[in-house]
N, C-alpha and C positions, 0 to 999 in steps of 0.2 A: 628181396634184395634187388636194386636198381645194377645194371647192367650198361657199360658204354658199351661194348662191342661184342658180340655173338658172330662168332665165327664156323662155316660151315666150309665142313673139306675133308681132307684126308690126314690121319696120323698114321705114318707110316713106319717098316722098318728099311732104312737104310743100308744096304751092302756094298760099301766103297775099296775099292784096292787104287793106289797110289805107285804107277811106273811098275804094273803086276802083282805088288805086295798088296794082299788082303787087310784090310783095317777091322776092328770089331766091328757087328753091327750097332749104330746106334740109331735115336730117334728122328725121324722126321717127317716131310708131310707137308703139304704148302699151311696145313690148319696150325703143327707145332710150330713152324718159324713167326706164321703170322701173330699167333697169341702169346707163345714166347716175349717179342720183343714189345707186344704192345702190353704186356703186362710189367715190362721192365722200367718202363715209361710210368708207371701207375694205376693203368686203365683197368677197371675190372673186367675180365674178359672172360664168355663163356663158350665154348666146343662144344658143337655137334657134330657127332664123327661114328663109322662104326668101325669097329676092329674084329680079328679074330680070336681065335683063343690059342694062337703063339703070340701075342704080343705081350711083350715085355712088363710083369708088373711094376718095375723099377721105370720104364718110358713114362709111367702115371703118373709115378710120385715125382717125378723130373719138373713137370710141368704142376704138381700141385705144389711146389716148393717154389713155385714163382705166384699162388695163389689162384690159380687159372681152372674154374668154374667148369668140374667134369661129368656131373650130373647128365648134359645130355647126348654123352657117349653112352652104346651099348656094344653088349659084344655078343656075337655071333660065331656060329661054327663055321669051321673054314679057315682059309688064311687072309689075315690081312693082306695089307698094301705095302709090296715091297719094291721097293728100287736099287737096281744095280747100276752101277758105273767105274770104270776106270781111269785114273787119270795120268797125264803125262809128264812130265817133269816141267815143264809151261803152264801146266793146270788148264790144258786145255782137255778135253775130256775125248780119248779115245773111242771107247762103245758106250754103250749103256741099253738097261732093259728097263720095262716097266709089266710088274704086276697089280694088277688094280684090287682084286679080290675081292671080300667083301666093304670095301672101303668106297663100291660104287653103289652099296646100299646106303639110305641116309633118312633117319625116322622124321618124317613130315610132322610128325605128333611134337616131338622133343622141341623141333625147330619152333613150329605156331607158339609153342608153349614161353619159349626164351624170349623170341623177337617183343612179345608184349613189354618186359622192361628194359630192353635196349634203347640204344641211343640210334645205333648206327649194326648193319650189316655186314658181314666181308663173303663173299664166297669164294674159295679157293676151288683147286683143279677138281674138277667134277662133269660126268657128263653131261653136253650141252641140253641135253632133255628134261636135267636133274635141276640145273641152274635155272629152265623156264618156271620149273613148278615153284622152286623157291620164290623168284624171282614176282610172281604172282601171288605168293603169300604175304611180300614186304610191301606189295602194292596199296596205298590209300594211306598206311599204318604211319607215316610222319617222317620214316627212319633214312637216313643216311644209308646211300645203298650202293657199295664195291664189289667190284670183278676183279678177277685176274687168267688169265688162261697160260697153256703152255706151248712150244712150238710147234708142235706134231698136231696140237689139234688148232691152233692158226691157221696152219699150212693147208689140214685136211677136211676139216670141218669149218671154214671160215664162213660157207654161206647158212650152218646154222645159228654160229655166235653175234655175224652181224645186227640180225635181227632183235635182238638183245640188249644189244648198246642204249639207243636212247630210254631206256627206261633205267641206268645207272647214272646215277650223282659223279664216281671216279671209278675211269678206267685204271687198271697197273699191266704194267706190261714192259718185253725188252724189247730193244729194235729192231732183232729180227724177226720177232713176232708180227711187231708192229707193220715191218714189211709185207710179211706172208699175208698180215690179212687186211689189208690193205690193196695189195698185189702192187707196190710201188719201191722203188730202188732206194728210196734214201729215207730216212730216219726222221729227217725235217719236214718232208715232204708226208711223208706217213701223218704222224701226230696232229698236224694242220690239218688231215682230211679225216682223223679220228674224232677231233676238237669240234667237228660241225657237227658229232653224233653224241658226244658227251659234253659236260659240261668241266667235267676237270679229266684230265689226260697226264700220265704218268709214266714215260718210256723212261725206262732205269738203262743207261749204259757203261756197266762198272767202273773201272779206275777212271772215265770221263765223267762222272757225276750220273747227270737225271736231266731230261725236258720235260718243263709242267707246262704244259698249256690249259691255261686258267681261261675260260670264256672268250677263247678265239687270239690271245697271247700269248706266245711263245718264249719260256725262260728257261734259262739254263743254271743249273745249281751247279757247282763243284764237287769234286768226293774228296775223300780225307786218304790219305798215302796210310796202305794197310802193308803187312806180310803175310800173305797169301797165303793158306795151306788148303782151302777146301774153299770152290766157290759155289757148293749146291745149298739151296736153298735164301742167296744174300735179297734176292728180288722178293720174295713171301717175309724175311724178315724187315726190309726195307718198306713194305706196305704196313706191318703190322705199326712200325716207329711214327711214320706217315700218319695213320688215322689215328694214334695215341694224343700228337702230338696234333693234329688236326681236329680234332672234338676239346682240346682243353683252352687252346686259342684264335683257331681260327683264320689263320693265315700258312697259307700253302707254300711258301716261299721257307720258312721258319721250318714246317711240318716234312718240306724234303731235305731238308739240314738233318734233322734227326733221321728222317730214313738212310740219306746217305751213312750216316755216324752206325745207325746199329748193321747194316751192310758190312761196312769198313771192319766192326769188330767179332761178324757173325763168321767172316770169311778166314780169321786167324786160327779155326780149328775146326774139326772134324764134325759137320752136323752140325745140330744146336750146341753143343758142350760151351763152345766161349759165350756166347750172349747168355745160358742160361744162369753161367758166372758172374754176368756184369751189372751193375747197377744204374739206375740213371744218372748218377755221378759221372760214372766212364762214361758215359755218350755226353753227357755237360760238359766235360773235356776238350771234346773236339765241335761240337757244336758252335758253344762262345769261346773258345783259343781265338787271342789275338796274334798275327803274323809279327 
């Protein structure tokens, strides 16, 4: 079976409380948002990920109810990949933790195996050493090949991921990401010195839209007026709409329209729950709406 997108990263479990109240856990993971929303869009999409054996058998069928190719997930003993956060009645996010667990394991076998009928690559939060090897495997192979990192490891790891960059097709990332590894104060300023290292550049900055710098251009997309209840994971599902919609036409401009759209609809509920709801109709909504 031919493959647009093979996605490597973490499916994680979720533990959110909202101004102290605990929420269930639910699923997520930069791999679920990404393949989530790009399967929503139509793309066939396949995971590499590992898990342990608390994770959720219902988190599977979550994501195999959106068609999403789980063949090259295994599971391991141990605990998955869990994230904790709190938020504040702002949605801005009080603490938070991260456990990595076995989610920092990731089968080189599975991967080789997928990338053959892909189109295009995504690698989600993983460590920088894990992303080199992939990284080296998608090398020569034709494919479309995305990153994304997180801010902790921007901030602290910046002089391993730099090294990195020119061998990716599109960067994703937020501004203050963009900042930390960069080490530069402003957002514009950042992307322009990202854009000499990639060829497409992707700083997501929520209810302000997105800057794509497309080969040393600087544009800016809009975002679409959401209600807010949860904004973890809108950047992993904003990439996943991104390269859905970026492999079936070809234009970047169009492809951040749909990232912003499935962003705007990922962020109305808890985790994946509203995008895994949604179809490409609802993001056709707000993509072509005329004002």
């Amino acid at each position: 079976m031919t493959i647009d997108l093979v996605v490597a990263g973490k499916l994680a479990i979720d533990e959110l409380s909202f101004k102290g109240t605990p929420h269930t856990p639910v699923l997520g993971g930069s791999a679920a948002h990404v393949a989530i929303a790009a399967a929503t869009l139509g793309s066939k999409v396949a995971v590499v990920s590992t898990i342990g054996n608390d994770f959720p058998h219902k988190f599977l069928q979550m994501l195999e109810s959106k068609s999403v190719d789980l063949s090259g997930v295994r599971q391991q003993p141990g605990r998955s990949a869990h994230f904790w956060a709190d938020f504040a009645q702002n949605r801005t996010m009080n603490s938070y933790r991260l456990h990595f667990g076995v989610g920092n394991r990731l089968s080189f076998r599975f991967f080789s195996e997928r990338i053959k009928k892909a189109q295009a690559v995504h690698l989600g939060i993983l460590p920088p050493h894990i992303q080199r090897a992939l990284i080296k495997r998608v090398q020569g192979k034709n494919k479309l090949l995305s990153m994304t990192t997180i801010f902790h490891q921007a901030k602290t790891l910046r002089n391993e991921i730099i090294p990195q960059l020119p061998f990716l097709d599109i960067l994703f990332l937020n501004s203050v990401e963009a900042m930390f590894l960069t080490q530069l104060d402003d957002s514009k300023n950042a992307i322009e010195h990202l854009g000499e290292l990639v060829p497409i550049v992707v700083v997501t900055q929520g209810s302000d839209g997105c800057l794509v710098n497309h080969q040393g251009k600087v544009h800016h997309v809009a975002s679409f007026h959401s209600n807010e209840v949860d904004v973890t994971g809108a950047g992993d599902s904003f990439a996943g709409a991104f390269l859905a919609s970026y492999l079936q036409d070809n234009d970047i401009i169009l492809a951040a329209k749909w990232g912003n759209a499935a962003g705007a609809i990922n962020v109305q509920g808890v985790g994946c729950t509203r995008l895994l709801k949604a179809k490409r109709s609802d993001l056709e909504k707000l993509v072509f709406r005329t004002k």
